[in-house]
N, C-alpha and C positions, 0 to 999 in steps of 0.2 A: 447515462451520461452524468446525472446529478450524483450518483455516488465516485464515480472518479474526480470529479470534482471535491466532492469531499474528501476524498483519499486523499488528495494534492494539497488542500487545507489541512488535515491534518498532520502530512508530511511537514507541510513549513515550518507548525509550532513543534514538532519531535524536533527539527535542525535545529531550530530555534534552542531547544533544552540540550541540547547533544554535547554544547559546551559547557555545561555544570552536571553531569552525569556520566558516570564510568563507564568506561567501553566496552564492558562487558552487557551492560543495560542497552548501549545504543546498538551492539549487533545484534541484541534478541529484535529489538522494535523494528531493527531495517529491516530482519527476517519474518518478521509478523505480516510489515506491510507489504513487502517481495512477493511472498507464498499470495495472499491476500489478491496483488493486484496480478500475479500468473492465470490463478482458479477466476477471477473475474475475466481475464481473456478469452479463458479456454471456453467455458459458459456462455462467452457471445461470440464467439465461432463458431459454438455447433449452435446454439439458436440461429444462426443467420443462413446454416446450410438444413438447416431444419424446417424454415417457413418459405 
């Protein structure tokens, strides 16, 4: 839970910079943090049918 919460702080400050950096910058980070917060889903889905 503390890292999703970190994810969401970090999100803020990317939005935060998204308007003085090219768009091309801000799709790579959406896609950094997208992939990022998918594989953190998947990892506690199968932990939670795992225990």
């Amino acid at each position: 839970m503390l890292f999703l919460v970190a994810a969401l702080l970090l999100l803020g400050v990317v939005l935060g910079a998204v308007a003085h950096a090219p768009l091309s910058v801000s799709l790579v980070a959406a896609a950094v943090i997208g992939t990022w917060l998918v594989v953190f889903a998947i990892r506690e889905r199968n932990a939670r049918h795992h225990s």
